[in-house]
N, C-alpha and C positions, 0 to 999 in steps of 0.2 A: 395418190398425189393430188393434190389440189390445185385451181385454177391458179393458182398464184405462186406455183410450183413448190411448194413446200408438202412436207404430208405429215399426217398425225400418227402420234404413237402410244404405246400403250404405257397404260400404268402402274404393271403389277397384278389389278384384280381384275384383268380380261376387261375392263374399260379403254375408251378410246379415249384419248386427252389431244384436243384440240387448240394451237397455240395461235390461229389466224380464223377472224369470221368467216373469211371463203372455206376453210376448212371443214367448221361447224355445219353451214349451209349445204355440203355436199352432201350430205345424208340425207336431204331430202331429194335425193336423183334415186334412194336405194328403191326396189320393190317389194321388202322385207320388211312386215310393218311391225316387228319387234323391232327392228331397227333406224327406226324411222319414229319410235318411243323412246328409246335410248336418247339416240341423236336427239331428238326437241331435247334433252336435260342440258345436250352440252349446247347447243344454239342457246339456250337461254344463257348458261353461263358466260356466250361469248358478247351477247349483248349487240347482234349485228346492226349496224347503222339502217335506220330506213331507207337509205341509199342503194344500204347491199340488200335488203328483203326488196327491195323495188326491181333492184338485175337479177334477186335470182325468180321472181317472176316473170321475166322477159324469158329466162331460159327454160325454164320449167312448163312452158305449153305441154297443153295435150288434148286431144280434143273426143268429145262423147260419142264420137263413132268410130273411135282408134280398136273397141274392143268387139269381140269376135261370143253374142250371143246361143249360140248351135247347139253347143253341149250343156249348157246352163238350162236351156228350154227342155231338153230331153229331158234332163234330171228331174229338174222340176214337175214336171208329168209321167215321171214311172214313181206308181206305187211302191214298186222294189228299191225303189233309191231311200227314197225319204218320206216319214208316215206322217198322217196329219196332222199329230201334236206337232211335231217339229217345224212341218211348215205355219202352220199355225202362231207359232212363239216368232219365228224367224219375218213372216209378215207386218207383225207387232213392233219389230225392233227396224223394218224398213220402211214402216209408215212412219214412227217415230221421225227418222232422217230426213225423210222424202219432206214432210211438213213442217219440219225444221227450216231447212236450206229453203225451199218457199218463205218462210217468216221471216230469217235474218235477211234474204234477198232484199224485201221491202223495206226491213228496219233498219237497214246501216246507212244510208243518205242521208238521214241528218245527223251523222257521227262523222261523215265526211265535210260537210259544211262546217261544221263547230272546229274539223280538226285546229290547230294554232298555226300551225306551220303547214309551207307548201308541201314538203317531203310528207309529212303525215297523210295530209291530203291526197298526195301521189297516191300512197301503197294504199289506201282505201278504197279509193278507186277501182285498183286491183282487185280487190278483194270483192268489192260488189260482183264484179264479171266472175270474178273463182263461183260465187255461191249461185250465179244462176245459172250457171254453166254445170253445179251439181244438181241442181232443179231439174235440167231437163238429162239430165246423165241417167237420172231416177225414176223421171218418167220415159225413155226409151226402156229400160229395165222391166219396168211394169207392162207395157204393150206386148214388150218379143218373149219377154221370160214369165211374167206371172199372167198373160195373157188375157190380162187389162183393157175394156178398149172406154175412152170418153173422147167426145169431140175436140175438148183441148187440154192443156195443161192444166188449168183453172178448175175443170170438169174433174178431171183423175183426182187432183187434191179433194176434193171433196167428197169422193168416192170411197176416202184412208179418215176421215174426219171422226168416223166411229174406233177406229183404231189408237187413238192417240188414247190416254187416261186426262184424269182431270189435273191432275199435278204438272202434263206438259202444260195442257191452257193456262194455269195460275204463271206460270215462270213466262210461257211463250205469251201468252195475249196479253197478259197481266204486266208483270213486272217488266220483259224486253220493251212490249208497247211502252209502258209509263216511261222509260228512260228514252226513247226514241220519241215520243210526243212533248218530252220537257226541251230536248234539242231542238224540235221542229217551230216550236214556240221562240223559245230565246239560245238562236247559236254560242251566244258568247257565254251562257252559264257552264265554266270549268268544271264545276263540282260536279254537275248532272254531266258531264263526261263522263270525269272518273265515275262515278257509279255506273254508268254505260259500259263504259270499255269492261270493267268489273265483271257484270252480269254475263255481255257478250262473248268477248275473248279469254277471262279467266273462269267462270261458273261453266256456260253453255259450251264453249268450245276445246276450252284447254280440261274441265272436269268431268263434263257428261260426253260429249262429244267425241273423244280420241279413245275415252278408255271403252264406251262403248262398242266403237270402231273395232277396236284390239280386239274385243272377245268375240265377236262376229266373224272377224277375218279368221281367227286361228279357229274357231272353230269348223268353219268348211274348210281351209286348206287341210286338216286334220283329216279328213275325210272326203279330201278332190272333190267336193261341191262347189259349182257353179263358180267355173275359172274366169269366165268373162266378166261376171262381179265384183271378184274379187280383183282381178286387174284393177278393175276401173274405180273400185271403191278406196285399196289401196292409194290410188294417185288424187281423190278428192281426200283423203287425212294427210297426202302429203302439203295439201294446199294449208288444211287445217291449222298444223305445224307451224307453217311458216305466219298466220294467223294470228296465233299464240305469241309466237316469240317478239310480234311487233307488241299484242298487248301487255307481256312483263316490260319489253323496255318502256313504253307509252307511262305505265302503271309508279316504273322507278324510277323515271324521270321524274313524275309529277310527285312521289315523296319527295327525292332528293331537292327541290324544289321549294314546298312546302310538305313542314309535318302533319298538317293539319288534312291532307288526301289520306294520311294512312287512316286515319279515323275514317273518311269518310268508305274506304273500302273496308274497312272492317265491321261498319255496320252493315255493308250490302252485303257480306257475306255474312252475317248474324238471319238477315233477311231472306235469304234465298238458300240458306243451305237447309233447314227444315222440310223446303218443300224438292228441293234440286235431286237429293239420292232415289227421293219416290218414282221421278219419271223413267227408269229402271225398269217397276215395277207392272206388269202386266194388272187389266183389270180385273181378272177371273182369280190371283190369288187369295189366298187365305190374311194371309201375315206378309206386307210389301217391303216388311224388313229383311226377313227369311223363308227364302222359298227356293225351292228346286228348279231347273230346267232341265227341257234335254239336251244341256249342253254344260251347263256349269250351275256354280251354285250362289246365291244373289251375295252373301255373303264375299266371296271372291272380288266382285266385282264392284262392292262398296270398299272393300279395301285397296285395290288400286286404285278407285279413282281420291282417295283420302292422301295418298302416298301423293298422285301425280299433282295434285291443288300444294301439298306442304313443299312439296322442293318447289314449286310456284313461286308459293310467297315467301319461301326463303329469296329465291334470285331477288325478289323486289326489294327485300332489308326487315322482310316481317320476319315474326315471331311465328312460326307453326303453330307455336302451343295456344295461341288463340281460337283454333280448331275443338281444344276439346271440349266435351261435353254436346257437340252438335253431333244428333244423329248420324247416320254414317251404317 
C-alpha cells in the first residue's frame, strides 16, 4: 500500500505497475537491491516531481552508524572465508566507490548553484549530504572491516588512490571536473548543465554506479559475506536511485524544452561511453573488455549496465539505438 493509500499491481509478467509517484517511490524503502533496480525503471516511468524526490528524502534517513560491523570484520580476516584474489578484486571495486562518492561530494555544488529552479536546487542539496554521508559510510568500513587506519578521511582516500585505474581519473578528474569547473565559472551556462547532469546522474550514477552496486551486493549475499556492508551499501544505491530518477526527469525536462539538449547529451554520451565501461575494469587484466572474476564475468556486467542506460534514455524520449556501435 502506498503512502497515499493506493497500492500497485501487477501486470502479467511478474512486473509491478505503478499508477501514483508515491507508489514508484516506495521501492526505494525495499532492502532487496534487485528490487530497488526494478523499481528505479518504474520511478523513472512515473517521473516523480522534485517535490516528491525532495519528501521522499526527508523519509528516507539513515545514518552510517545504523550498521552492525562484527561479523563483516571476522569474515574479512579468516583465511577460510575468503582467499586473496577475492579480496583482492572486492578492494578494487570498493575503492572504486569510496573515491567516487569523495569526487561527486565536491563536484555537485556547482550543479546546485546553476540549478533553474528552487525545487531543483532543494533535492541537490539533498543529495550533496546523501554523497558525503556515503564518504564517510566507506571510510568507517575501511577502519572496523578492512582494518584501514589514516589520520582522516582525506588520508584514507589517498591510501585507495593506487586502486582506482586510469579510465576512473579520465571520467572522475577529467571530464566530472570539466563539467563542474564550466558551472563554477558561469552558473547560468544551461548547456554545460545538461552535459553535467549527463555525465553525473546518467553515465556515473544511473550506468556505472548502480549496476556496479547490483553485482557486488548479490555477490556476497550469495555467500552471507559481510552483512553489515551490505546493509549499509544497499541503503547508499537506494539514495543512488533516487539520484537518477531526478536526473532523467531534469534530462527530459530540458529535451521537452529545447530539441537542441538532446544533441547536447548525445554527444556527452559519444564522449564518455568509450572510456565509462573500462572503469569496471581491474588494472592487472589482460583484455578490460573480457575478463573473468571470482564472482562474475565482465561481460555480464557490461551488458546490464548497456540495458540499464537504454531504458534511461528511453524515459528521457531518446532513441537507444544511438548506443550502438559504442563499446560496451
Amino acid at each position: 500500500m502506498s503512502e497515499n493509500g493506493s497500492s500497485a499491481n501487477g501486470n502479467g509478467n511478474g512486473e509491478v505497475e505503478f499508477k501514483t509517484e508515491d507508489e514508484a517511490l516506495q521501492v526505494l524503502l525495499d532492502g532487496d537491491i534487485d528490487k530497488v533496480m526494478s523499481g528505479l525503471d518504474r520511478i523513472i516511468e512515473a517521473a516523480p516531481s522534485y517535490e516528491k524526490l525532495f519528501m521522499r528524502w526527508q523519509r528516507q534517513h539513515w545514518s552510517t552508524e545504523d550498521f552492525d560491523f562484527t561479523v563483516d570484520a571476522e569474515q574479512w580476516n579468516d583465511p577460510s572465508v575468503m582467499t586473496e584474489e577475492e579480496k583482492k578484486f572486492m578492494l578494487f571495486g570498493f575503492s572504486q566507490f569510496f573515491l567516487g562518492e569523495e569526487k561527486v561530494t565536491v563536484e555537485l555544488l556547482p550543479f546546485a548553484i546553476a540549478a533553474p529552479t528552487h525545487e531543483e536546487k532543494a533535492f541537490l542539496t539533498t543529495q550533496i549530504s546523501d554523497e558525503a554521508k556515503h564518504m564517510v559510510f566507506f571510510d568507517r568500513f575501511y577502519r572496523e572491516v578492512l582494518g584501514m587506519k589514516a589520520a582522516d578521511i582525506g588520508a584514507m582516500l589517498a591510501t585507495q588512490r593506487p586502486n582506482v585505474n586510469k579510465d576512473w581519473e579520465t571520467l572522475f578528474d577529467g571530464i566530472l571536473h570539466d563539467c563542474a569547473e564550466r558551472l563554477r565559472l558561469d552558473p547560468t551556462d544551461f548547456p554545460a548543465l545538461v552535459r553535467g547532469v549527463t555525465v553525473y546522474m546518467i553515465v556515473i550514477e544511473g550506468t556505472l554506479a548502480l549496476t556496479g552496486a547490483r553485482f557486488i551486493i548479490k555477490a556476497l549475499k550469495e555467500r552471507d559475506w559481510l552483512p553489515g556492508f551490505v546493509s549499509g551499501f544497499t541503503a547508499v544505491n537506494r539514495d543512488e536511485s533516487r539520484h537518477v530518477g531526478f536526473g532523467v526527469k531534469f534530462l527530459a525536462d530540458a529535451i521537452k524544452a529545447d530539441q537542441a539538449n538532446a544533441l547536447i547529451i548525445q554527444d556527452t554520451l559519444k564522449e564518455c561511453l568509450p572510456i565509462a565501461p573500462l572503469v569496471f575494469a581491474p588494472s592487472w587484466v589482460e583484455d578490460p573488455y573480457s575478463f573473468e572474476t571470482p564472482f562474475y564475468h565482465s561481460t555480464e556486467v557490461f551488458a546490464y549496465a548497456m540495458k540499464a542506460l537504454s531504458k534511461k534514455l528511453a524515459a528521457m524520449g531518446l532513441d537507444p539505438a544511438m548506443l550502438a556501435g559504442d563499446p560496451a
